[in-house]
KEDO-793784 format. One record per residue: x, y, z of N, C-alpha, C in turn. Coordinates in steps of 0.02 Angstrom, whole numbers, padded with zeros to 5 digits. Each point is the difference from the previous one (the first is absolute). Layout:
<nodes>
+--------+--------+--------+--------+--------+--------+--------+--------+--------+
:    n_u :    n_v :    n_w :   ca_u :   ca_v :   ca_w :    c_u :    c_v :    c_w :
+--------+--------+--------+--------+--------+--------+--------+--------+--------+
:      X :      Y :      Z :      X :      Y :      Z :      X :      Y :      Z :
...
+--------+--------+--------+--------+--------+--------+--------+--------+--------+
</nodes>
This chain:
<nodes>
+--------+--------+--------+--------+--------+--------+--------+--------+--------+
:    n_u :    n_v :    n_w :   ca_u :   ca_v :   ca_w :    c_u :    c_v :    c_w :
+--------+--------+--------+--------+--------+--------+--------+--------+--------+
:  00166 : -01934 : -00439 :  00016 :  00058 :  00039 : -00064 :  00026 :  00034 :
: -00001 :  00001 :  00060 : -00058 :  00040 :  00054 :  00000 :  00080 : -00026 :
: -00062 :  00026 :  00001 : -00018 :  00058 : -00024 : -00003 :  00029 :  00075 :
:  00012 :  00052 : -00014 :  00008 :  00061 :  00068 : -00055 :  00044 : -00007 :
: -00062 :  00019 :  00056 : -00051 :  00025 : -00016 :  00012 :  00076 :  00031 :
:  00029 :  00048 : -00051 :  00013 :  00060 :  00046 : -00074 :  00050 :  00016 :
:  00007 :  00035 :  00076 : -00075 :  00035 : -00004 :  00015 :  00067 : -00047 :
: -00058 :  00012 : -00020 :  00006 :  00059 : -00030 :  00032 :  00073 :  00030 :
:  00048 :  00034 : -00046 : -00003 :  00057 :  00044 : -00022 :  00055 : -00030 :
: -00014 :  00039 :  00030 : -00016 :  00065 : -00034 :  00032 :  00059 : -00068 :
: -00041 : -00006 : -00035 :  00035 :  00014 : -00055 : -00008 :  00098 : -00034 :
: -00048 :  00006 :  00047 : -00027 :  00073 : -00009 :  00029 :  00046 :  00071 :
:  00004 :  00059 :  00006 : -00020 :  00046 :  00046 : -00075 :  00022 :  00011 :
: -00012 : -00035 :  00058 : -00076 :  00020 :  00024 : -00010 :  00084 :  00012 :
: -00063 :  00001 :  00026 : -00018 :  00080 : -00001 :  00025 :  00029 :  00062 :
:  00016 : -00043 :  00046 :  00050 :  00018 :  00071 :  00057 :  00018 : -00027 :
:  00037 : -00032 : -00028 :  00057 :  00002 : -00049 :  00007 :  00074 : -00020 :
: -00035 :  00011 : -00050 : -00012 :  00066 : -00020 : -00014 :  00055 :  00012 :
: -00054 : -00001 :  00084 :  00000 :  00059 :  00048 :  00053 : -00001 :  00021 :
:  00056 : -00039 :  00035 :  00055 : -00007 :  00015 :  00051 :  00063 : -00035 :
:  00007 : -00026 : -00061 :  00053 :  00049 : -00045 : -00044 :  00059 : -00002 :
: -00057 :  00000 : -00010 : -00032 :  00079 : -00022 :  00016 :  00022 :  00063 :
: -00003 : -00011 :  00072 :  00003 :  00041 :  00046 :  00070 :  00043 :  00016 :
:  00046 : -00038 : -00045 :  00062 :  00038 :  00026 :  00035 :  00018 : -00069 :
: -00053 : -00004 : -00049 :  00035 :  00018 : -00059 : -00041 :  00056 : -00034 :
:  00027 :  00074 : -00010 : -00042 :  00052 : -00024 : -00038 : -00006 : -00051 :
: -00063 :  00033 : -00013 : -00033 : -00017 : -00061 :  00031 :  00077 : -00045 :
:  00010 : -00012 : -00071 :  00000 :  00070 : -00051 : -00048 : -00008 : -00027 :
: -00036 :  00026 : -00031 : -00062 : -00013 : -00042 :  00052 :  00044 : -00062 :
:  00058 :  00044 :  00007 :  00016 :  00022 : -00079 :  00070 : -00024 :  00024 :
:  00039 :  00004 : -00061 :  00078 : -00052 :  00014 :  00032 :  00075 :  00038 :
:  00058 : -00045 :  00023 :  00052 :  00037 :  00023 :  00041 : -00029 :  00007 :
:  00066 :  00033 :  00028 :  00076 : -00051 : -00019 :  00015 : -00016 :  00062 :
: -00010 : -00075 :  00009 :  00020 : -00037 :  00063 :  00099 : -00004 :  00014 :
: -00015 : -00027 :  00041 :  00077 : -00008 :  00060 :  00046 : -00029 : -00068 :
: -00018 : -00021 : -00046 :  00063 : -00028 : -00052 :  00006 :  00046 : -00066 :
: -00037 :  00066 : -00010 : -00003 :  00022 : -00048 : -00051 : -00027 : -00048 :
: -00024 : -00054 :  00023 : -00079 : -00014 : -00069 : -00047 :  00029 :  00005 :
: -00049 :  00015 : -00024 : -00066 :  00020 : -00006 : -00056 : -00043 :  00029 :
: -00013 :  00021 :  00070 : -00045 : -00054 :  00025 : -00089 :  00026 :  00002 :
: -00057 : -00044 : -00005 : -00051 :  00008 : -00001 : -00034 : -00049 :  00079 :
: -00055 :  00016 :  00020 : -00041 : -00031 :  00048 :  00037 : -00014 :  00043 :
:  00002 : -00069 :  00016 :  00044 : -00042 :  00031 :  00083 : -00018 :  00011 :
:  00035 :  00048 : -00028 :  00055 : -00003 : -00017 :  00035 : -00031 : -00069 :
: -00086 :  00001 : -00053 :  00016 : -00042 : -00048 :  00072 :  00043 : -00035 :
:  00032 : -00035 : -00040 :  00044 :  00044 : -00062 : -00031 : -00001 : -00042 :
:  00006 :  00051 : -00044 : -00037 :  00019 : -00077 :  00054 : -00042 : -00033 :
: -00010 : -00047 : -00047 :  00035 : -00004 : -00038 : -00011 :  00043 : -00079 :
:  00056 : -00008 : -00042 : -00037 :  00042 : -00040 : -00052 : -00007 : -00032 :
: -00041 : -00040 : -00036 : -00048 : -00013 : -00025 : -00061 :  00028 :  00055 :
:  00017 : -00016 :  00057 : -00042 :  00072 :  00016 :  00006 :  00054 :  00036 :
:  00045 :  00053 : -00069 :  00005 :  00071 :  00022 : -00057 :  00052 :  00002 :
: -00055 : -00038 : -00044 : -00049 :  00049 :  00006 : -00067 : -00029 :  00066 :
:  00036 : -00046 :  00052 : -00045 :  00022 :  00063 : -00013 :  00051 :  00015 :
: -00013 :  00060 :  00024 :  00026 :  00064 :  00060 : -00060 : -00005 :  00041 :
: -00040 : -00061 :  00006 : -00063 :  00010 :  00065 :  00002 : -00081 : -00018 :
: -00028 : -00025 :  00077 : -00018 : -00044 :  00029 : -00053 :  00027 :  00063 :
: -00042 : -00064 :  00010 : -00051 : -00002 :  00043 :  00022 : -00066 :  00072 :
: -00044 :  00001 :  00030 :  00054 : -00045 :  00068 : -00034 : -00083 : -00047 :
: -00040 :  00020 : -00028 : -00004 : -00082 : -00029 :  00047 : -00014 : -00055 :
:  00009 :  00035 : -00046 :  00046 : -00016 : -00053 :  00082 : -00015 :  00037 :
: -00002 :  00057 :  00031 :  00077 : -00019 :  00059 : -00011 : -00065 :  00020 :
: -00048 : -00033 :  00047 : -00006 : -00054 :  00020 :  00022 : -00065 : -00045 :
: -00036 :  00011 : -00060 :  00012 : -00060 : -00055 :  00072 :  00028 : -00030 :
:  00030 :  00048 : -00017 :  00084 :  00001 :  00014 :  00062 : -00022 :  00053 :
: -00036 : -00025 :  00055 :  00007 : -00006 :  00068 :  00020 : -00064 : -00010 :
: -00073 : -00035 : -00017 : -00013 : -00069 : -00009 :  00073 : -00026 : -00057 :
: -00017 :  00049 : -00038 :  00053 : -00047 : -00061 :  00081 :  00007 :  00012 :
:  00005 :  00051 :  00019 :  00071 :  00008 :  00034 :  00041 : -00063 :  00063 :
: -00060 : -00019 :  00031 :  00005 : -00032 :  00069 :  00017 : -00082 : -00039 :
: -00020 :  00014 : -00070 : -00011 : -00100 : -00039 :  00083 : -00025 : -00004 :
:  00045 :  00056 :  00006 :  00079 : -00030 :  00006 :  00019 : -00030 :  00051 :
: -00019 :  00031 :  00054 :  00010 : -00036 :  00092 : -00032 : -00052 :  00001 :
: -00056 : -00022 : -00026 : -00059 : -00041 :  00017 :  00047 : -00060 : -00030 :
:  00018 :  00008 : -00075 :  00034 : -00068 : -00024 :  00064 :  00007 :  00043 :
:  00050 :  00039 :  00000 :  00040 : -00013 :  00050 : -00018 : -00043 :  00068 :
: -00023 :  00025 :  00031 : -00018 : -00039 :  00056 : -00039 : -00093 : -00005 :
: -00009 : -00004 : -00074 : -00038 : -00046 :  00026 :  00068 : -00040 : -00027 :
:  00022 :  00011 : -00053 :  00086 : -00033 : -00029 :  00043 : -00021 :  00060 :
:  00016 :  00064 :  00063 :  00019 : -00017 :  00024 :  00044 : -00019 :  00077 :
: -00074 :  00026 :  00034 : -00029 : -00008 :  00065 : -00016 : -00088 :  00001 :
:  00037 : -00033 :  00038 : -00019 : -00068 :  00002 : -00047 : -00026 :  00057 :
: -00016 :  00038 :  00067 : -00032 : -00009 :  00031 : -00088 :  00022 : -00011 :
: -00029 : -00041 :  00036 : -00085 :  00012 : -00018 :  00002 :  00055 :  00033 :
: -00051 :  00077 : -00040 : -00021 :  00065 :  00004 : -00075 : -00010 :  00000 :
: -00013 :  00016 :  00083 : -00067 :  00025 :  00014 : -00014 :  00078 : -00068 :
: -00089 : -00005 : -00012 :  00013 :  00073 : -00020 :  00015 :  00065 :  00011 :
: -00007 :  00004 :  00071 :  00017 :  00065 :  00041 :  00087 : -00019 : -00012 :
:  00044 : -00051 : -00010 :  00048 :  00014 :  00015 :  00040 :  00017 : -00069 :
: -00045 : -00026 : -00057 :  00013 :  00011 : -00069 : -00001 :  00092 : -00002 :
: -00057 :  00017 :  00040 : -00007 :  00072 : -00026 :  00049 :  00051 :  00040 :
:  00016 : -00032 :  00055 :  00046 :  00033 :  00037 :  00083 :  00012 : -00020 :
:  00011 : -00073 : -00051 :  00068 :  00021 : -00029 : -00021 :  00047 : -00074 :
: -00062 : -00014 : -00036 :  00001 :  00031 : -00061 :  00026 :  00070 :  00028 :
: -00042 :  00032 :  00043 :  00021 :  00081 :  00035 :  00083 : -00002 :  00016 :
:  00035 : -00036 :  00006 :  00053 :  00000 :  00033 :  00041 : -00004 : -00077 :
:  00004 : -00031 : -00044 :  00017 : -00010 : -00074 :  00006 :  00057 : -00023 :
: -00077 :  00028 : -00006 : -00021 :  00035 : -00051 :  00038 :  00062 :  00044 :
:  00028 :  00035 :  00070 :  00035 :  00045 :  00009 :  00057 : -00012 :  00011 :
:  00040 : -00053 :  00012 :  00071 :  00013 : -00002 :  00022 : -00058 : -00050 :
: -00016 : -00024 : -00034 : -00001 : -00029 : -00077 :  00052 : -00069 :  00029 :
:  00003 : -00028 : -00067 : -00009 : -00088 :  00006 :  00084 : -00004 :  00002 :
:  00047 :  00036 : -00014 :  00066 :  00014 :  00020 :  00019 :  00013 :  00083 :
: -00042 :  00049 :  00007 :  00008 : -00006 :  00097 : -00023 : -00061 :  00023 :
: -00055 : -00004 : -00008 : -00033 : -00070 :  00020 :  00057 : -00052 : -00005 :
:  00021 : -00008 : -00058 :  00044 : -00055 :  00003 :  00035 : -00011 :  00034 :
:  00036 :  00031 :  00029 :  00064 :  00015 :  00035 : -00025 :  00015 :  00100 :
: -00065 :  00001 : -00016 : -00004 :  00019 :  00082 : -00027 : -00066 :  00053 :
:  00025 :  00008 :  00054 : -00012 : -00051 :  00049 : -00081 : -00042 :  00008 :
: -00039 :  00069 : -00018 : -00052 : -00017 : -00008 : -00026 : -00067 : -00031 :
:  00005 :  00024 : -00061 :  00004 : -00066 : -00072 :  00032 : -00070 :  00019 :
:  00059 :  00015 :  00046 :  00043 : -00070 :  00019 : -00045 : -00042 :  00054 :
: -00036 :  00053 :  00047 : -00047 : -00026 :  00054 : -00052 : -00037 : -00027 :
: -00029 :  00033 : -00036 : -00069 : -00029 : -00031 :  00030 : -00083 : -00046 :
:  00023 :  00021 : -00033 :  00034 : -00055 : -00039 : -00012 : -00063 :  00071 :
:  00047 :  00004 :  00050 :  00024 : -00037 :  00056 : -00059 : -00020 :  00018 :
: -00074 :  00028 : -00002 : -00059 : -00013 :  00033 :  00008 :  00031 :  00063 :
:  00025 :  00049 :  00008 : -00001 :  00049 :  00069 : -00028 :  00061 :  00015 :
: -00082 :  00001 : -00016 : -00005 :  00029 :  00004 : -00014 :  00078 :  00046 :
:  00005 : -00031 :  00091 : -00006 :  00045 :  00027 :  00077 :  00040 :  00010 :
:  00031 : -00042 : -00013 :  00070 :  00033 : -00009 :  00021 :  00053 : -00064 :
: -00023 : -00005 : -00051 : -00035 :  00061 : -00073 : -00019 :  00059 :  00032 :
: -00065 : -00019 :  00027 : -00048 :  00026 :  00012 :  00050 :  00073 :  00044 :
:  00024 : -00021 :  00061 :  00059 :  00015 :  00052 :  00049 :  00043 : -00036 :
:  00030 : -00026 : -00069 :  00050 :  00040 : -00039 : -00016 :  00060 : -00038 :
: -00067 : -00030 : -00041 : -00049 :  00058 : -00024 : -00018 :  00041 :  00019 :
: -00001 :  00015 :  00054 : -00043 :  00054 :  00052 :  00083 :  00066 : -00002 :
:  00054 : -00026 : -00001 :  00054 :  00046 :  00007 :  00048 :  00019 : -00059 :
: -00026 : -00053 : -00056 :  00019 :  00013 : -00073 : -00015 :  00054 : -00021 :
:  00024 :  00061 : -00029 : -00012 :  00039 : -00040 :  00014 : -00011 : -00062 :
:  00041 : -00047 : -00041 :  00003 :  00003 : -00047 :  00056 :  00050 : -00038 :
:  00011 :  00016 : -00056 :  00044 :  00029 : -00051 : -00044 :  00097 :  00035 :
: -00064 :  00009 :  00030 :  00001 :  00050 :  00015 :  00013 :  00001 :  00070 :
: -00028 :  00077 :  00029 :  00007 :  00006 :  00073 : -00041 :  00056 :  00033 :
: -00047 : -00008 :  00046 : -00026 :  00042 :  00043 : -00075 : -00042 :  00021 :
: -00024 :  00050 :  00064 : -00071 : -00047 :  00037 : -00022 :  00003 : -00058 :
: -00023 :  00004 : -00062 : -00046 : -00009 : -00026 : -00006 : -00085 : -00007 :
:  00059 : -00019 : -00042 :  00029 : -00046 : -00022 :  00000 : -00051 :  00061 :
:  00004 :  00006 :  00066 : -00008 : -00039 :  00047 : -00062 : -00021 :  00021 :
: -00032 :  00065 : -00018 : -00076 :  00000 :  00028 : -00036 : -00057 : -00066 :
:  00024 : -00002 : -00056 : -00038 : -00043 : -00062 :  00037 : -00056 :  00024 :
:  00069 : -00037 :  00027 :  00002 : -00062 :  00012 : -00020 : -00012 :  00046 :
: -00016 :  00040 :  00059 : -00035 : -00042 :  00060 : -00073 : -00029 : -00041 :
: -00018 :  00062 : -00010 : -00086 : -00028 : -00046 :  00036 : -00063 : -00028 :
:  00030 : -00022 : -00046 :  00015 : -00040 : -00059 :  00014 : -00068 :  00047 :
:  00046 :  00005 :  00062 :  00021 : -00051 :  00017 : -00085 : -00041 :  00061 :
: -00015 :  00043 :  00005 : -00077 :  00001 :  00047 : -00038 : -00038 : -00069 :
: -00016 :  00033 : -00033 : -00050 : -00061 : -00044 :  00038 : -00054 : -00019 :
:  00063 : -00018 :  00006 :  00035 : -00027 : -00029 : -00020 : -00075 :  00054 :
: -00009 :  00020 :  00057 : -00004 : -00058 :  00054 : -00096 : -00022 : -00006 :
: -00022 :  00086 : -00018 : -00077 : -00016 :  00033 : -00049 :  00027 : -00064 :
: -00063 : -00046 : -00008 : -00030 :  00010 : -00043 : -00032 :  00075 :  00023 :
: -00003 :  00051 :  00038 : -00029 :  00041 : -00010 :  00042 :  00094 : -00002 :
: -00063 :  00025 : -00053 :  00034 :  00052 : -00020 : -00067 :  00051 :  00015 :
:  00006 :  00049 :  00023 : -00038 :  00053 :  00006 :  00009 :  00058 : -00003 :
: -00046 :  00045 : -00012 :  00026 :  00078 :  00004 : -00045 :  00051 :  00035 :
:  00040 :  00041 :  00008 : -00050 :  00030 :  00021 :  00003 :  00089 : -00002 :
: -00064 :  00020 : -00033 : -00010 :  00100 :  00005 :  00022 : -00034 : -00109 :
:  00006 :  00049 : -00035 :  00001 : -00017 : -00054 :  00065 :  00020 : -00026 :
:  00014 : -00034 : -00048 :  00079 : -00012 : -00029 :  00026 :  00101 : -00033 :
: -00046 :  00037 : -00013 :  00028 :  00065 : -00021 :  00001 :  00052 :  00082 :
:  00006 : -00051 :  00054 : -00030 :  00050 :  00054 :  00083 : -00016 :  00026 :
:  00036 :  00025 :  00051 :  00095 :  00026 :  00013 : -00002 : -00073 :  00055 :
: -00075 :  00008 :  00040 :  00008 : -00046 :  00040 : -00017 : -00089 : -00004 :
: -00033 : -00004 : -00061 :  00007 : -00042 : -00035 :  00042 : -00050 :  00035 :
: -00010 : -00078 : -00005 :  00061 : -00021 :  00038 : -00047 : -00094 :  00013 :
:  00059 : -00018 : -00019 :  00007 : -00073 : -00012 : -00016 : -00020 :  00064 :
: -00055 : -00039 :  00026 : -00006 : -00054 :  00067 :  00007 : -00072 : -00001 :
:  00049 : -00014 :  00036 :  00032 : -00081 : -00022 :  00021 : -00005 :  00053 :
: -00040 : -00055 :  00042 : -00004 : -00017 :  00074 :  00087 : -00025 :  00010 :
:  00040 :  00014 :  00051 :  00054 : -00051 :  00018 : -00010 : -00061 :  00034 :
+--------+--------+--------+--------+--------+--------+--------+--------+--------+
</nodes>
């Protein structure tokens, strides 16, 4: 039997990756009760119980909650995404996962495109997907999402606690 030499794909969320979600995802530094009734910290982490006695986080400790939260999408995607994932395009669905979760994903045109190897046609769907939510915000994070999704570059610009803050991702 001939051995099949697959290229590697990306198995992490890079640090583009991660400005990505931090930019459209609020930081708490003390918990509060997110959109499902849990107790969320930093990044939208959930407290589980074992740790009820968080009540402060710092943007680094959030970050490495960030990181470990994001390790469910990462094996998802690599299980079972069959087409080769540039890293910009790995980090562009982790953001897309990690907010409208691996149940929407499943089910959306998106996922069927990529699968197909289509990707300017994704790219095209993504941009008008909102997902299980709804409003510009949510449009404004898939244009970003579907933009790195095509192109390795991610930039920002003015700083992430400033209103005008705001994702630059060439079309």
């Amino acid at each position: 039997m001939a051995r099949v030499e697959l290229s590697p794909q990306p198995t992490r969320t890079s640090a583009n990756g991660l400005a990505l979600i931090q930019r459209f995802e609020t930081f708490l530094a003390t918990p509060r009760k997110g959109s499902q009734g849990f107790l969320e910290i930093g990044w939208g982490h959930v407290l589980r119980p074992d740790e009820a006695q968080v009540t402060l986080v710092n943007r680094q400790q959030a970050e490495a909650l960030l990181i470990e939260d994001l390790r469910v999408f990462e094996i998802y995607l690599q299980a079972t995404i069959r087409v080769e994932l540039a890293q910009h395009a790995f980090d562009a669905l982790i953001s897309l996962l990690r907010d409208v979760g691996i149940r929407a994903f499943e089910r959306s045109d998106i996922r069927h495109l990529i699968q197909a190897d289509k990707p300017q046609e994704a790219a095209r769907t993504w941009r008008t997907w909102e997902g299980p939510r709804h409003g510009a915000r949510n449009l404004e994070r898939r244009h970003a999402e579907a933009n790195l999704f095509l192109k390795a570059s991610l930039s920002f610009y003015g700083h992430p606690e400033d209103e005008h803050f705001a994702a630059y991702l060439p079309e």
